[in-house]
C-alpha positions as CSV (number, residue, x, y, z in Angstrom):
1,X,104.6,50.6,61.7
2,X,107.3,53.2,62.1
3,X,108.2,55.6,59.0
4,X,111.3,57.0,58.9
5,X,113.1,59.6,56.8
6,X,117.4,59.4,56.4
7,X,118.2,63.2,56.2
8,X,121.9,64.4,55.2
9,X,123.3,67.9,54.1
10,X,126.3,67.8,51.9
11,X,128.9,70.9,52.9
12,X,128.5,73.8,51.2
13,X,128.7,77.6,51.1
14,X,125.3,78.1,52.7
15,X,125.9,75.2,55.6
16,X,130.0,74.7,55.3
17,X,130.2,72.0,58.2
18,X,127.0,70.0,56.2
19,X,124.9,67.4,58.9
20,X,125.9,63.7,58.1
21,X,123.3,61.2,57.5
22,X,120.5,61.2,60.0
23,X,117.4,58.9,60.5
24,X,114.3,60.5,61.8
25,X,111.1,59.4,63.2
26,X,108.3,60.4,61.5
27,X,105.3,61.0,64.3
28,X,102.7,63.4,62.0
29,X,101.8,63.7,58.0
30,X,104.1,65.5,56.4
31,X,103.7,69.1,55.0
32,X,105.7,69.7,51.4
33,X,105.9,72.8,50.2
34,X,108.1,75.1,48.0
35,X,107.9,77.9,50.5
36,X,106.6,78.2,53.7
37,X,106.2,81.4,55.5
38,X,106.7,81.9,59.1
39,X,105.1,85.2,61.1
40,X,106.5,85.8,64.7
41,X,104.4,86.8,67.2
42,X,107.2,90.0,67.3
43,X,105.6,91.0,63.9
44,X,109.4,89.2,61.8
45,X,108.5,87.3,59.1
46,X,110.9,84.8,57.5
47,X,110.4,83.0,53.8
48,X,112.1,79.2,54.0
49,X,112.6,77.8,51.0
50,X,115.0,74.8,49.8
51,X,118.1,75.2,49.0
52,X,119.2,72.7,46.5
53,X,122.4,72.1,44.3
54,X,122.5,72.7,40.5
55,X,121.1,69.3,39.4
56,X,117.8,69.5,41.5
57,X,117.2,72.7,41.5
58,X,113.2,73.0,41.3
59,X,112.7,69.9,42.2
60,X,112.7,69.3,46.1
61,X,110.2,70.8,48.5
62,X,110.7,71.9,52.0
63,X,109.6,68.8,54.2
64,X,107.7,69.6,57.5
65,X,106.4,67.1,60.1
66,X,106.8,66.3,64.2
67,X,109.6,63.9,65.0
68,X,111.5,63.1,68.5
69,X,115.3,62.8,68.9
70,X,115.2,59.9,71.0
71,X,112.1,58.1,72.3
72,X,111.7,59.5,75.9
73,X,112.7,63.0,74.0
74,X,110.1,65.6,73.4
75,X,108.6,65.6,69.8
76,X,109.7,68.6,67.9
77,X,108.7,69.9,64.3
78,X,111.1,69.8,62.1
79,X,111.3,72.0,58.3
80,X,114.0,69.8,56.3
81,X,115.5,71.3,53.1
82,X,117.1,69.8,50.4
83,X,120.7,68.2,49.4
84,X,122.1,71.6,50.8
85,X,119.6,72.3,53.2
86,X,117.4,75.2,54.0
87,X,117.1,78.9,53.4
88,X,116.1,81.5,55.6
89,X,115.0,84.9,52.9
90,X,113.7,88.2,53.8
91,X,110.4,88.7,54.4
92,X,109.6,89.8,51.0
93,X,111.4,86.7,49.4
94,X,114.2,88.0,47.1
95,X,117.2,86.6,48.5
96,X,118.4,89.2,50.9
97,X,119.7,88.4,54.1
98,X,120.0,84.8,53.4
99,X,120.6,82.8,56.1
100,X,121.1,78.9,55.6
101,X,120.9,76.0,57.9
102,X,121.1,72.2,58.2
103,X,117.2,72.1,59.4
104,X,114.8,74.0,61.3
105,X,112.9,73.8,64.6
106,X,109.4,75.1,64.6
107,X,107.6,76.3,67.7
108,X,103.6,75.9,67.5
């Protein structure tokens, strides 16, 4: 049996254009985290973290697992965020050159 998550990002100031609903294939476990740290092989080192609105704020985790766009498509890993999707911090965490996106694709 198939499992399947329905992912949407609601417009705001860190992804303005949002991602309407999407349903994905799950084809792994699933990784939850609050943070999860990601080291380049260039030696850059970016913190993700959720980025939620007011209400759940503490209470989602970043969502990571290997899914496929269609099913002849190659799978992919995926980091989901929350209601207002992800957050890409410095390497030391504080907030500082925040980036935010819809989702992230992970290379092995």
């Amino acid at each position: 049996m198939k499992s399947f998550i329905d992912y949407e990002v609601s417009a705001c100031p860190n992804v303005p254009a949002g991602l309407p609903r999407q349903r994905l294939t799950v084809l792994s476990p699933i990784w939850r985290g609050r943070t999860l740290r990601l080291e380049y092989p260039d030696g850059t080192v970016h913190v993700l973290k959720v980025c939620s609105g007011p209400d759940a704020e503490g209470l989602e985790e970043l969502r990571v697992f290997w899914t496929r766009h269609q099913p002849e498509a190659p799978a992919a890993c995926l980091a989901l965020g929350g209601e207002h999707g992800l957050l890409i911090l410095d390497p030391g965490g504080t907030g500082a050159g925040v980036q935010g996106h819809p989702f992230l694709a992970l290379a092995e």
